[in-house]
Every structure is written in structure tokens, then in C-alpha cells.
N, CA and C atoms as a LAMMPS dump frame, in Angstrom:
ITEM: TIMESTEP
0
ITEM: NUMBER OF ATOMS
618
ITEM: BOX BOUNDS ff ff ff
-5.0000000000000000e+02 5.0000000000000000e+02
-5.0000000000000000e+02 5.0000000000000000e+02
-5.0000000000000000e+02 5.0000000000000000e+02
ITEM: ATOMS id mol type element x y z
1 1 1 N 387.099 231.33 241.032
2 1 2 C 385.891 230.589 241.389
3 1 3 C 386.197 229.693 242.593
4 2 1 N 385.318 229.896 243.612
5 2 2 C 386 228.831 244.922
6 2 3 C 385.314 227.445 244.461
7 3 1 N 385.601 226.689 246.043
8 3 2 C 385.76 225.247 245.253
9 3 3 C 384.095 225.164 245.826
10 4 1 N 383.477 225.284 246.109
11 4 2 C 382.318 225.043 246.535
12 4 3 C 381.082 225.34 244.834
13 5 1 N 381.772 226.434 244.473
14 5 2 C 380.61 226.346 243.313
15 5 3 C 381.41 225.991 242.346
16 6 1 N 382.63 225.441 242.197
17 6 2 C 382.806 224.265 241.156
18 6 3 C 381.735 223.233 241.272
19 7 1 N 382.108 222.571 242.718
20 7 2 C 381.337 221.891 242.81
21 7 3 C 379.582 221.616 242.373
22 8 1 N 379.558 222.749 242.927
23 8 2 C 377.748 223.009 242.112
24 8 3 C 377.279 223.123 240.343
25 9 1 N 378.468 223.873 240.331
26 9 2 C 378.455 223.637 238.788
27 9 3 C 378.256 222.588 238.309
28 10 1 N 379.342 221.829 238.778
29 10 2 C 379.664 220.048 238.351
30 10 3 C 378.801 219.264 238.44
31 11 1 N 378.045 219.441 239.911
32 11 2 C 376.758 218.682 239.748
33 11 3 C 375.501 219.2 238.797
34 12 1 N 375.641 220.244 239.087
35 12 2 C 374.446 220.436 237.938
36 12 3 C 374.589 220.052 236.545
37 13 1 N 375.701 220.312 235.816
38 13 2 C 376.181 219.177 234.661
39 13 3 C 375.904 218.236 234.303
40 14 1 N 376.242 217.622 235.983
41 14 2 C 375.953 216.031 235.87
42 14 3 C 374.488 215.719 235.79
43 15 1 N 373.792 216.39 236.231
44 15 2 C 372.098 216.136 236.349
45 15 3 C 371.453 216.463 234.953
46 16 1 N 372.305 217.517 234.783
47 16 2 C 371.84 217.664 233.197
48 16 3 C 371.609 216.449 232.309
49 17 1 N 373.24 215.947 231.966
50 17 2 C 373.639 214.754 231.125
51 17 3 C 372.933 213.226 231.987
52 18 1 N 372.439 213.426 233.237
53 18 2 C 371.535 212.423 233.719
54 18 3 C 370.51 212.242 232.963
55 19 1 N 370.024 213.537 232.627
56 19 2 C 368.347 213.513 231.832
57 19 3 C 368.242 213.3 230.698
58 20 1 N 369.649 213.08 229.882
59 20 2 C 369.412 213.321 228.305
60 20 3 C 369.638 211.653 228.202
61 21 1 N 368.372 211.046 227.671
62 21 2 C 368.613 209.437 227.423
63 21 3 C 369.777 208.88 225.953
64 22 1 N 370.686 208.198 226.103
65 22 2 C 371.554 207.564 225.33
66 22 3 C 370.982 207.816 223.913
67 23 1 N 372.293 208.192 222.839
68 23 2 C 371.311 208.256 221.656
69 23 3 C 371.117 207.402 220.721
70 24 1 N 369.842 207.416 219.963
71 24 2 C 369.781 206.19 219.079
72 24 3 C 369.091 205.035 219.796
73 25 1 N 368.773 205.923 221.347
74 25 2 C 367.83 204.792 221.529
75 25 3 C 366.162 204.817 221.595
76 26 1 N 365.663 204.121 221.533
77 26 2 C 363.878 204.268 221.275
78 26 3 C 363.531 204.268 222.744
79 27 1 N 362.758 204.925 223.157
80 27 2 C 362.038 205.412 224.198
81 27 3 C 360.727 204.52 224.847
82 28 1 N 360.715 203.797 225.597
83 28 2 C 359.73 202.785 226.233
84 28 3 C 360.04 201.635 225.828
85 29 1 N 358.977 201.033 225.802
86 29 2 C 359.178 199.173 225.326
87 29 3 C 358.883 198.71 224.064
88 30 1 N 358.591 198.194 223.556
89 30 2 C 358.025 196.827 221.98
90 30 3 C 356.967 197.084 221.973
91 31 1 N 356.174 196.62 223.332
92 31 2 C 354.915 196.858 223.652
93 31 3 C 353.781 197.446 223.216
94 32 1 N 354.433 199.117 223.87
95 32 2 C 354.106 200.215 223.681
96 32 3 C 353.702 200.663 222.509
97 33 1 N 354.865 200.12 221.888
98 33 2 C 355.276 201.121 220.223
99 33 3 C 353.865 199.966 219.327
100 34 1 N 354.245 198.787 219.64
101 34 2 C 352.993 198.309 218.882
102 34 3 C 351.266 198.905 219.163
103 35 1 N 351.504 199.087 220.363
104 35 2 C 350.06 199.748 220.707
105 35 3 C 350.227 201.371 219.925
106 36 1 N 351.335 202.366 220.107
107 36 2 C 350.903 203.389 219.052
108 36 3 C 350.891 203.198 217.86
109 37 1 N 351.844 202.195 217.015
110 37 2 C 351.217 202.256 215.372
111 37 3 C 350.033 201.617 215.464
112 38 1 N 349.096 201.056 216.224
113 38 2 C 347.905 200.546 216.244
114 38 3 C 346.992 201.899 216.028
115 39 1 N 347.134 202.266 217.101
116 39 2 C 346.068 203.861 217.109
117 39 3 C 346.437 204.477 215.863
118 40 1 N 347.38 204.673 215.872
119 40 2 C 348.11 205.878 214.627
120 40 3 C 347.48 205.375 213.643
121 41 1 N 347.549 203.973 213.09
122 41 2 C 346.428 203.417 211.826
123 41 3 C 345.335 203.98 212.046
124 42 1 N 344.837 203.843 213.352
125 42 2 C 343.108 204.066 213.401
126 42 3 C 343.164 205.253 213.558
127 43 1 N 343.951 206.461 213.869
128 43 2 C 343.315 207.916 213.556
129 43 3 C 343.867 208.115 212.24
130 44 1 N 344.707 207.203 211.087
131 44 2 C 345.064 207.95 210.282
132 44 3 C 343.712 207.711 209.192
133 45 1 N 342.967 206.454 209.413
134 45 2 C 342.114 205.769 208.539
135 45 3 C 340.75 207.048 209.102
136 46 1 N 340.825 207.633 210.124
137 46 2 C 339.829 208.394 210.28
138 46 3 C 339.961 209.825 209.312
139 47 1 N 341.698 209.986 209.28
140 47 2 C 341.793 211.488 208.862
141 47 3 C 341.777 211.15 206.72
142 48 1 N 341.578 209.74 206.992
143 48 2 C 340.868 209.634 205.388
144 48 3 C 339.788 209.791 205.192
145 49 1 N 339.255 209.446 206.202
146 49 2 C 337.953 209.599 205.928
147 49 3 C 337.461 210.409 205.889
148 50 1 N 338.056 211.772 206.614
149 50 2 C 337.66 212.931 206.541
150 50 3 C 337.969 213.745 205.035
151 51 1 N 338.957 213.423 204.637
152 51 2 C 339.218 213.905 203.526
153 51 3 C 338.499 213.894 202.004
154 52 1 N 338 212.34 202.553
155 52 2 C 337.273 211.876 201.17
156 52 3 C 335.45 212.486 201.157
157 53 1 N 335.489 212.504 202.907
158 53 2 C 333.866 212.837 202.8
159 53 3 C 333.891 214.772 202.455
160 54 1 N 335.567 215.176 202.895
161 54 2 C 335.352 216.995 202.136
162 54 3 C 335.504 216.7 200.821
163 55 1 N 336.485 216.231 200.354
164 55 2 C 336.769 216.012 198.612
165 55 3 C 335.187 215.69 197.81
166 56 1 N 334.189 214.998 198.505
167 56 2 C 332.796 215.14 198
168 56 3 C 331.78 216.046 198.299
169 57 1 N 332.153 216.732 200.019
170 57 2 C 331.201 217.671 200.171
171 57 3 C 331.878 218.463 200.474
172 58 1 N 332.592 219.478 199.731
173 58 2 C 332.732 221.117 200.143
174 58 3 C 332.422 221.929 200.633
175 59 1 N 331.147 222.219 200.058
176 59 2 C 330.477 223.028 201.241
177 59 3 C 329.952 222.868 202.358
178 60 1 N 329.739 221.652 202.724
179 60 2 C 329.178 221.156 203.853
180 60 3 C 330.847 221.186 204.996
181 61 1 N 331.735 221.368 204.6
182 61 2 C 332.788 221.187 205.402
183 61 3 C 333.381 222.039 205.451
184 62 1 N 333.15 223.084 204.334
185 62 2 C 333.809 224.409 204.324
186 62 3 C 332.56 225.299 206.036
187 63 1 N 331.547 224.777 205.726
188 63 2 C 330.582 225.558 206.431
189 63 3 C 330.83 224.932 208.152
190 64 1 N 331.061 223.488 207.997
191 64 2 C 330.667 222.903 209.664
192 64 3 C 331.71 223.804 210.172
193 65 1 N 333.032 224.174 210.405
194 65 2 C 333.824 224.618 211.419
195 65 3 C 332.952 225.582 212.01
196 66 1 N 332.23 226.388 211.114
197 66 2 C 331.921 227.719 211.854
198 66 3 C 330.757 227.621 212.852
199 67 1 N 330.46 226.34 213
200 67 2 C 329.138 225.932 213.662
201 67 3 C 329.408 225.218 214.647
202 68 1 N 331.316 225.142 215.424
203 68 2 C 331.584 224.379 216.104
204 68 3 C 331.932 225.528 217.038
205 69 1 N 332.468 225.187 218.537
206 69 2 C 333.031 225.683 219.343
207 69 3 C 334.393 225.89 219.363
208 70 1 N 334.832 227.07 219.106
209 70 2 C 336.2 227.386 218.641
210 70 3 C 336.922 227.599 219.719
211 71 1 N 336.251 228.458 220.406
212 71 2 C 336.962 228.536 222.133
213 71 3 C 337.312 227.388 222.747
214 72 1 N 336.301 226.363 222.521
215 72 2 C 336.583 224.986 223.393
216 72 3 C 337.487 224.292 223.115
217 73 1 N 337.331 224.21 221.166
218 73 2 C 338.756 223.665 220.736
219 73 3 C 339.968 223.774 221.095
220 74 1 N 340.119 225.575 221.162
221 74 2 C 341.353 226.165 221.061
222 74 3 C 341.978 225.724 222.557
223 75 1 N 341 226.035 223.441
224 75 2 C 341.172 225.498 225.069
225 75 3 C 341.702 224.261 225.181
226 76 1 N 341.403 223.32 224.692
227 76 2 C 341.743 221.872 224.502
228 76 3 C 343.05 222.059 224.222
229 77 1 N 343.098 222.214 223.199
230 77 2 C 344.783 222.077 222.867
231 77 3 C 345.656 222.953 223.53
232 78 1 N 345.335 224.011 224.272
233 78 2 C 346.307 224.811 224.952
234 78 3 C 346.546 223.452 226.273
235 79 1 N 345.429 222.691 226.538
236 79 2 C 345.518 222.681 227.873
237 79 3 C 346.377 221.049 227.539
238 80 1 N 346.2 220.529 226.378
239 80 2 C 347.004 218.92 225.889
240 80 3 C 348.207 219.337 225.282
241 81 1 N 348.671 220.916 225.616
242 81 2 C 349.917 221.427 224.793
243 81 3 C 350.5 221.204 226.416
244 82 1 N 349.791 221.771 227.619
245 82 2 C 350.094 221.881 228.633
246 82 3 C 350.336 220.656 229.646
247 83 1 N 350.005 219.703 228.888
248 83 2 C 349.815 218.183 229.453
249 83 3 C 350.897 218.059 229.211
250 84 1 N 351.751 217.925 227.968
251 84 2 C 352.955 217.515 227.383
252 84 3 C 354.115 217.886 228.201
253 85 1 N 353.656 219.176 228.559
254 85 2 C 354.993 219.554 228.822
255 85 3 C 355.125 218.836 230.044
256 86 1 N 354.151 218.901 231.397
257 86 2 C 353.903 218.103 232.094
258 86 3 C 354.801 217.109 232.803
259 87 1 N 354.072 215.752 231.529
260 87 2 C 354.728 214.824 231.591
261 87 3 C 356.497 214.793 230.665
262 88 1 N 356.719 215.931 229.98
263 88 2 C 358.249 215.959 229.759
264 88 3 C 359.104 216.362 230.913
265 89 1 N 358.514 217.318 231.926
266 89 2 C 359.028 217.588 232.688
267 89 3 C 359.088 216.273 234.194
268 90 1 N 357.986 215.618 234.068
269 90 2 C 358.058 214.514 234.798
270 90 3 C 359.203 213.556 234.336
271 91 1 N 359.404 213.544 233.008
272 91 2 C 360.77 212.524 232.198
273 91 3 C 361.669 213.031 232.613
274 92 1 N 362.374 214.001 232.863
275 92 2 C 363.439 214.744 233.564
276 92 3 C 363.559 214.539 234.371
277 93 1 N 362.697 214.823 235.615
278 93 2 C 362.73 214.655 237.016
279 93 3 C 362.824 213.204 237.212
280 94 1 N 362.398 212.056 236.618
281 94 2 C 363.039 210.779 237.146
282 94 3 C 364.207 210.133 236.854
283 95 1 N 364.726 211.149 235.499
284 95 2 C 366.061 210.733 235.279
285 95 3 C 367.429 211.018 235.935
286 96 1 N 366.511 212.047 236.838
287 96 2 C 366.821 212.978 238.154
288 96 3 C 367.282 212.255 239.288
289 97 1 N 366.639 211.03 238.948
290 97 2 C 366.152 210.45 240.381
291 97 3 C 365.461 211.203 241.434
292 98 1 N 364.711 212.555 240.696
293 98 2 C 364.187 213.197 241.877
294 98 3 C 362.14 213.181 241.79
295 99 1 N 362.042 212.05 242.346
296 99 2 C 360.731 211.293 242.627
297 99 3 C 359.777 212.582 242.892
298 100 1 N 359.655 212.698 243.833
299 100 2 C 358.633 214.045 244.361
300 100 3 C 358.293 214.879 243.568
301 101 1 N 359.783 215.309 242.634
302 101 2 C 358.993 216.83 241.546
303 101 3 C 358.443 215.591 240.501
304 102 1 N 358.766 214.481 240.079
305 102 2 C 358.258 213.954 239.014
306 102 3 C 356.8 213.672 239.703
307 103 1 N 356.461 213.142 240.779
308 103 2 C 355.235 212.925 240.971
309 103 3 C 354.032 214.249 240.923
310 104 1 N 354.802 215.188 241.668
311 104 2 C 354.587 216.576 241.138
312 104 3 C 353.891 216.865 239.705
313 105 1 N 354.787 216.731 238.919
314 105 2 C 354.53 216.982 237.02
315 105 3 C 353.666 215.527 236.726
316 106 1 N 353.531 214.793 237.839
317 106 2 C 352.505 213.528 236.717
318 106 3 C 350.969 213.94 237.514
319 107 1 N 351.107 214.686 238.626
320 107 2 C 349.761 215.114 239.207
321 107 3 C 349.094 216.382 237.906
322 108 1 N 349.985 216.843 238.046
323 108 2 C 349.912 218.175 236.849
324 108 3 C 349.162 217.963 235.463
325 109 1 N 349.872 216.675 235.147
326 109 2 C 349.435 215.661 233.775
327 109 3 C 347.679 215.413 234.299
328 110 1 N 347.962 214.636 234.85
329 110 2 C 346.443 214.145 235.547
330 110 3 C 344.963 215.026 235.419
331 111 1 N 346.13 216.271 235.8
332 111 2 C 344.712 217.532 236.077
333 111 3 C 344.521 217.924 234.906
334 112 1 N 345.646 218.031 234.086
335 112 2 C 345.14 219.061 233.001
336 112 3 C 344.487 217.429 231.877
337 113 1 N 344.406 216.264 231.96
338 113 2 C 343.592 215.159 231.543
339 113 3 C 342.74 215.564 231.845
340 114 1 N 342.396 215.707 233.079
341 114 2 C 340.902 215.776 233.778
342 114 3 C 340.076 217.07 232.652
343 115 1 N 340.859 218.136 232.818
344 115 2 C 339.856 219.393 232.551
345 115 3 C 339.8 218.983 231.133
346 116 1 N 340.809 218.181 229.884
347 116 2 C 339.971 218.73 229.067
348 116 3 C 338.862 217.716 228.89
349 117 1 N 338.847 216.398 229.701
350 117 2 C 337.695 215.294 229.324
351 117 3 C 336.411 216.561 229.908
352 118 1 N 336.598 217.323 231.28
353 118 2 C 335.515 218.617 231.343
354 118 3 C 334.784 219.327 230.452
355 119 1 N 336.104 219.735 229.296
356 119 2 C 335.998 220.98 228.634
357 119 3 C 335.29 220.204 227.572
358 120 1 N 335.533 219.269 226.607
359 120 2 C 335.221 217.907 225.654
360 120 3 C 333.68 217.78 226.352
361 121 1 N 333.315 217.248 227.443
362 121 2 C 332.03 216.882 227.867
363 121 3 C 330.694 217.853 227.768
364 122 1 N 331.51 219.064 228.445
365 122 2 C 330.687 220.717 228.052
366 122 3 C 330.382 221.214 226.434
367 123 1 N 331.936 220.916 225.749
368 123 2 C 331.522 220.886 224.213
369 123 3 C 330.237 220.259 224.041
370 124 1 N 329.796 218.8 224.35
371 124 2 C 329.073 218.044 223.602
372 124 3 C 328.119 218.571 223.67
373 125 1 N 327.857 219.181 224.973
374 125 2 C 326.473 219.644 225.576
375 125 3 C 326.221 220.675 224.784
376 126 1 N 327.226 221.041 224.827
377 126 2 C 326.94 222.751 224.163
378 126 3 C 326.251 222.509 222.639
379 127 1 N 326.855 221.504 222.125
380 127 2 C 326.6 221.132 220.554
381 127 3 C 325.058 220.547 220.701
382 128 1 N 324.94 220.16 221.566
383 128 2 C 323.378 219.701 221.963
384 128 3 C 322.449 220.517 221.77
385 129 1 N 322.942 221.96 222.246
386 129 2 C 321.439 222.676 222.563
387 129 3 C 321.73 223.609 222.004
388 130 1 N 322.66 223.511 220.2
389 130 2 C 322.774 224.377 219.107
390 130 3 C 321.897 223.137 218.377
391 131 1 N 321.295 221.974 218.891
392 131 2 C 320.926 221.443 217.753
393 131 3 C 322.244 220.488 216.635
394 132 1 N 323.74 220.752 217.019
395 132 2 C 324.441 219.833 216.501
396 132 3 C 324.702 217.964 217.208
397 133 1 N 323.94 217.174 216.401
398 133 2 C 324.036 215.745 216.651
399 133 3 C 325.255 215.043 215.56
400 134 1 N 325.082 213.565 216.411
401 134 2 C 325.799 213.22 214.711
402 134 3 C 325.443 213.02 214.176
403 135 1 N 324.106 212.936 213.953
404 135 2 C 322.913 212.714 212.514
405 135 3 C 322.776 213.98 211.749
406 136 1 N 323.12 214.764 212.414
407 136 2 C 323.084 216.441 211.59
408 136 3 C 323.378 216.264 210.464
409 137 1 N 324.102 216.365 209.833
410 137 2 C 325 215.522 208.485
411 137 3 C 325.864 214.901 208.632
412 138 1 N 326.619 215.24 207.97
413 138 2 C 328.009 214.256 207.478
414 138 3 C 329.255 214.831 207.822
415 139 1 N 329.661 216.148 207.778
416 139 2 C 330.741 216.907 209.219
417 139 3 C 330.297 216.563 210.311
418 140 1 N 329.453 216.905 211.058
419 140 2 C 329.202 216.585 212.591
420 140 3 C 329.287 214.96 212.588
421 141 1 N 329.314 214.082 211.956
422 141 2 C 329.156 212.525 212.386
423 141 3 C 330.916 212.109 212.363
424 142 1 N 331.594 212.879 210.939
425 142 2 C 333.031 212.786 211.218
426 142 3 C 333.561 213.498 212.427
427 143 1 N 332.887 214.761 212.83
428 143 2 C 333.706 215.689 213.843
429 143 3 C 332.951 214.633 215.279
430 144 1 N 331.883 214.302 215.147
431 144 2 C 331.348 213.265 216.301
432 144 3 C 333.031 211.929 216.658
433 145 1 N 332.823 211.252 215.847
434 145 2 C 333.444 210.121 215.704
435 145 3 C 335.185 210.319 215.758
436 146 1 N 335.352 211.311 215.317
437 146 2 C 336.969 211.521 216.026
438 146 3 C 336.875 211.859 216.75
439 147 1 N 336.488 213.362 217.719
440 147 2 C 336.538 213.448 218.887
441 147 3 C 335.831 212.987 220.297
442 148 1 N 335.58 211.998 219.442
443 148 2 C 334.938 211.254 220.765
444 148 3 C 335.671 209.803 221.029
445 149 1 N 336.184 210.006 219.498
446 149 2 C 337.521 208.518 220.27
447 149 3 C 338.839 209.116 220.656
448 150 1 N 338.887 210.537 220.292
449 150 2 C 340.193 211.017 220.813
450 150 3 C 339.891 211.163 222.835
451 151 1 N 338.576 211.553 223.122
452 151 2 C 337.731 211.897 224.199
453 151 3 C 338.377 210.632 224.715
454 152 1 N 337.983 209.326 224.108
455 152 2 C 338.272 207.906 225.069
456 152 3 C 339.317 207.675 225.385
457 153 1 N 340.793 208.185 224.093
458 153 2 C 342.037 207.649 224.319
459 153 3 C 342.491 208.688 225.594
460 154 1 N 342.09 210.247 225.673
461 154 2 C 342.539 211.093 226.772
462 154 3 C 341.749 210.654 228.131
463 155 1 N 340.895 209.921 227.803
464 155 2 C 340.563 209.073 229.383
465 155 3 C 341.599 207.778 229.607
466 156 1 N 342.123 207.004 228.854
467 156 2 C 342.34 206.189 228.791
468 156 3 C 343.754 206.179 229.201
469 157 1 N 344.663 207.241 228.464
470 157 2 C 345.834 207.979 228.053
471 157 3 C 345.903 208.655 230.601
472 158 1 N 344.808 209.474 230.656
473 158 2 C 344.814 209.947 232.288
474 158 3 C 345.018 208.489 233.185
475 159 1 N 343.95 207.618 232.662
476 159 2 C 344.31 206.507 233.953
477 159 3 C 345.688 206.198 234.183
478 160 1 N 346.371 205.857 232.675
479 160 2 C 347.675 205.287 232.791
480 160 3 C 348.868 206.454 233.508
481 161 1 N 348.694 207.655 233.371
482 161 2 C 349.379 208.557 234.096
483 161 3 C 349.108 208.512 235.538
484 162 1 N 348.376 208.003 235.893
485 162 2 C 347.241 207.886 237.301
486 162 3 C 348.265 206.655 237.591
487 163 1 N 348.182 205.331 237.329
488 163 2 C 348.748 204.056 237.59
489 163 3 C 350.491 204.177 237.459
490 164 1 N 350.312 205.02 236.714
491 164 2 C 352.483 204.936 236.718
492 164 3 C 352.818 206.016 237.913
493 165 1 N 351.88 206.496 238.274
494 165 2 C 351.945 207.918 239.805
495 165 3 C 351.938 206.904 240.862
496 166 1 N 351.057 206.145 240.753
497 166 2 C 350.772 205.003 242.219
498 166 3 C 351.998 204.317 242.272
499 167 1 N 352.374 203.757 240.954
500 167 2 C 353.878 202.723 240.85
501 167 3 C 355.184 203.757 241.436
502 168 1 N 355.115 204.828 240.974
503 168 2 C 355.823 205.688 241.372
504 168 3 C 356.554 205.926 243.017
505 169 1 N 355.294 205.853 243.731
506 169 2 C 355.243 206.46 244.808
507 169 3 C 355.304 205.213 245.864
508 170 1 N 355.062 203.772 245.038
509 170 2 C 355.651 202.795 245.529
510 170 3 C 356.562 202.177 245.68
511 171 1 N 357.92 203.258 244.956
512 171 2 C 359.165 203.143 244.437
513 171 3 C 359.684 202.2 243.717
514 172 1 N 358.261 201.829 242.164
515 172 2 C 358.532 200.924 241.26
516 172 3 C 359.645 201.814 240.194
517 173 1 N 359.964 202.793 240.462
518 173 2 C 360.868 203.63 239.362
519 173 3 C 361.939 204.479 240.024
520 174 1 N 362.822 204.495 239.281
521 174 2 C 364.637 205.147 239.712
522 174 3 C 364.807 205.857 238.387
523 175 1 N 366.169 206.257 238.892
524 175 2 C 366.481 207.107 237.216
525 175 3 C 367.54 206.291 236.504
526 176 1 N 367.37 204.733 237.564
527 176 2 C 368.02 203.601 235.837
528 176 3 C 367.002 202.919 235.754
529 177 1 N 366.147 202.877 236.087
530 177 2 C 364.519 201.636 235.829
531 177 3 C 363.38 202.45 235.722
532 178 1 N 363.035 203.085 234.785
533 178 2 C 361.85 203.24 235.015
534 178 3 C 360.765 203.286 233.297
535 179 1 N 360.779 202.2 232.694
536 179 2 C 360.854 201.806 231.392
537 179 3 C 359.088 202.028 231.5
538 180 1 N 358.176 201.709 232.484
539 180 2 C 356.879 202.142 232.264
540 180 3 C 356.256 203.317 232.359
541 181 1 N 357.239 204.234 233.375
542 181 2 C 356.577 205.61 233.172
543 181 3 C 357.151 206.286 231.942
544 182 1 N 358.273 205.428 231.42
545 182 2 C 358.428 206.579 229.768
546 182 3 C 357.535 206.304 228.615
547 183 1 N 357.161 204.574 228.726
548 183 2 C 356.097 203.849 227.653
549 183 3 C 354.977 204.952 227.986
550 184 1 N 354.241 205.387 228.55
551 184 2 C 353.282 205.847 229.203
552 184 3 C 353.297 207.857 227.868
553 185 1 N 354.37 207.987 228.878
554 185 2 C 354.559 209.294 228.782
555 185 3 C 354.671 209.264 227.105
556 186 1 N 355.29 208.41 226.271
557 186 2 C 354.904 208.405 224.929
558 186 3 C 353.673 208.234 224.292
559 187 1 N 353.17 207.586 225.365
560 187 2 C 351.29 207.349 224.508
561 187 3 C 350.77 208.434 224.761
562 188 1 N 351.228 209.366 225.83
563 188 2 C 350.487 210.088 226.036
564 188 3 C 350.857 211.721 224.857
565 189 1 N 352.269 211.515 224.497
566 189 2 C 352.439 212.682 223.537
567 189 3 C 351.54 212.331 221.997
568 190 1 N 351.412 210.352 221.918
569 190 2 C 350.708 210.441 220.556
570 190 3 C 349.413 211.01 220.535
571 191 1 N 348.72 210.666 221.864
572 191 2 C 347.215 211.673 221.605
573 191 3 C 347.357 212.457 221.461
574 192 1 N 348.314 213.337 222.241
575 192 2 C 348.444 214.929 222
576 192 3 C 348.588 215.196 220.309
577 193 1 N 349.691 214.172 220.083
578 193 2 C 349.731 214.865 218.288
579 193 3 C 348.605 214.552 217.178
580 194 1 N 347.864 213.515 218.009
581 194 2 C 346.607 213.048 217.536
582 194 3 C 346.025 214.544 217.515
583 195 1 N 345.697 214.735 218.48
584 195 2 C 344.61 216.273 218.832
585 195 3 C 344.965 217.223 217.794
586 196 1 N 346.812 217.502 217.72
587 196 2 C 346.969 218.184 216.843
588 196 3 C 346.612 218.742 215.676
589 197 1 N 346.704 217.027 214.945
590 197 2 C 346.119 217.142 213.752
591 197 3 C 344.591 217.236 213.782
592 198 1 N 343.691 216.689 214.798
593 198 2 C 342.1 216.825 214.372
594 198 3 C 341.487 218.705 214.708
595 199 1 N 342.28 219.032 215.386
596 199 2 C 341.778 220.138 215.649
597 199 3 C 342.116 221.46 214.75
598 200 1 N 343.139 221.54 213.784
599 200 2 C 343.216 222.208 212.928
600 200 3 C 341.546 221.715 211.523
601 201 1 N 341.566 220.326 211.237
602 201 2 C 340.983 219.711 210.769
603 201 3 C 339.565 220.234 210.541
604 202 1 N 339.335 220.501 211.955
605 202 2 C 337.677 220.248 212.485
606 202 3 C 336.879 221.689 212.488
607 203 1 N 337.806 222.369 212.875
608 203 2 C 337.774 223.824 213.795
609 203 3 C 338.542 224.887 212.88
610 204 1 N 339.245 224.636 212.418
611 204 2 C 340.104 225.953 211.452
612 204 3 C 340.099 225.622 209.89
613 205 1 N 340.076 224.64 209.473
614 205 2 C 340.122 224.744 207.885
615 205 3 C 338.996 224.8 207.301
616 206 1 N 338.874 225.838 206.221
617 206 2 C 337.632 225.771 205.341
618 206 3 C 338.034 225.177 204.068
């Protein structure tokens, strides 16, 4: 092996073990983590609620999935499966110290935010002019009321990917400082696992 792709080897090694964060340690700030067990209460108190209003109405919940948009669902989560990776791949690249592809993967994040608040907005419509409201019954007011606060946190969840891109590119982050674009990038995997769970929920279980 000549000495030139030792060398390459070696560095690539090294970039590797650049990206893998120390273990045993928690990922973002205090902050942060208090703001996700906050949400996490409030979607878990929702996914009771869902439970208790099927545990009384069966058939009414066995029946709503099939009256929802399954394509749109399924789209959603391909495209907040596609967000994730995204912004994991943006976590790499700054541990990289390599700015550009991370800004790269947080534009990426951004877009695929954008389409599904699109795809979510078109749902509603669509549910509109089947005649599904949230007064319909009692599935559509639960399937209303989660995905429309999951709708707010993935707007909410895009700005902050939006604001840690600007900090970014103002060279508020390195690959030893950059403690707000990882806080970020964690809120943004809890919606995703948020989605997780509502969309099996809503859309696939009878």
C-alpha cells in the first residue's frame, strides 16, 4: 500500500470517529430536553385520548381510517422519514466540520418540512369536500386535533431548521461548538416519532 493512501485511509478514519459524539453523552442542551418531555406529555395525553374515545366507540374507529386519505398519510411519513435522515446527515457533516454539505442536508430538511405542511394542507381540503369536519363525530375531531397540532409542531419544528441554517452560514457552528443545531435536530426527530405513532393510529388500525 503506498504512503499516499495510507494516508487517505487515515483520514477518513479520522472523520469517521469525528462524527461519532462521546458516549454516554445526551445530545443538545437542558433546555431542549425540557421542551421535548413537554410535547411528549402533550402528544402522549392525546394518544389517551384516543384510546379511551376507541375503547367506547369501536365502530366508529374501526370505520374512520377508511374514510381518511391513506395516500396522503403514507406520503407524509415517507417524506418526515426523509426529513430525518436529512438532518442526521446534516449531524455528520458538522461534526465534519464540513459546513456546506451540512447546510446542504439542512436545506433538504427545510424542503421536505415544506412539502409535507403542502401535503397536510391538501389533506384538509380534501377532507373538506368528502364532507369530513371535526364535528363529523368523534374520530375526525381526535384525527382533527392531533394532526393539526402535529401540522403546527412541523411548522414550528421547519422554522427552527431555517434559523440554525442562517446561524450556520454565519459561522455560529464548528465541529466542537455547535450545541444549537443538534438541540434542533432532536426536536425535530421527536415530531417525526410523534408522526410515527399518530399515523399508524389514524390511518391503519381498525
Amino acid at each position: 500500500m503506498s504512503v499516499p493512501s495510507i494516508a487517505i485511509e487515515s483520514d477518513t478514519r479520522r472523520q469517521h470517529y469525528e462524527c461519532i459524539p462521546p458516549a454516554g453523552r445526551v445530545p443538545g442542551n437542558k433546555a431542549i430536553w425540557v421542551g421535548i418531555f413537554s410535547e411528549m406529555t402533550e402528544f402522549a395525553l392525546m394518544f389517551v385520548v384516543y384510546f379511551l374515545a376507541k375503547a367506547h366507540n369501536p365502530e366508529l374507529f374501526n370505520e374512520g381510517p377508511t374514510r381518511l386519505n391513506t395516500f396522503a398519510g403514507t406520503l407524509n411519513t415517507l417524506i418526515l422519514l426523509s426529513s430525518s435522515f436529512f438532518v442526521a446527515r446534516a449531524m455528520i457533516a458538522i461534526r465534519q466540520n464540513r459546513r456546506q454539505v451540512c447546510a446542504h442536508w439542512l436545506w433538504l430538511a427545510i424542503m421536505a418540512g415544506c412539502a409535507y405542511l403542502m401535503v397536510k394542507y391538501w389533506e384538509f381540503q380534501w377532507n373538506g369536500a368528502q364532507g369530513i369536519h371535526v364535528k363529523t363525530d368523534l374520530f375526525t375531531g381526535v384525527y382533527y386535533y392531533m394532526t393539526f397540532n402535529h401540522f403546527l409542531h412541523v411548522g414550528w419544528g421547519s422554522f427552527a431548521v431555517l434559523w440554525v441554517l442562517m446561524r450556520l452560514k454565519s459561522g455560529a457552528y464548528t465541529a466542537d461548538k455547535h450545541e444549537g443545531l443538534e438541540s434542533v435536530a432532536v426536536y425535530w426527530h421527536m415530531i417525526d416519532l410523534a408522526w410515527i405513532v399518530i399515523f399508524p393510529l389514524l390511518y391503519v388500525f381498525r
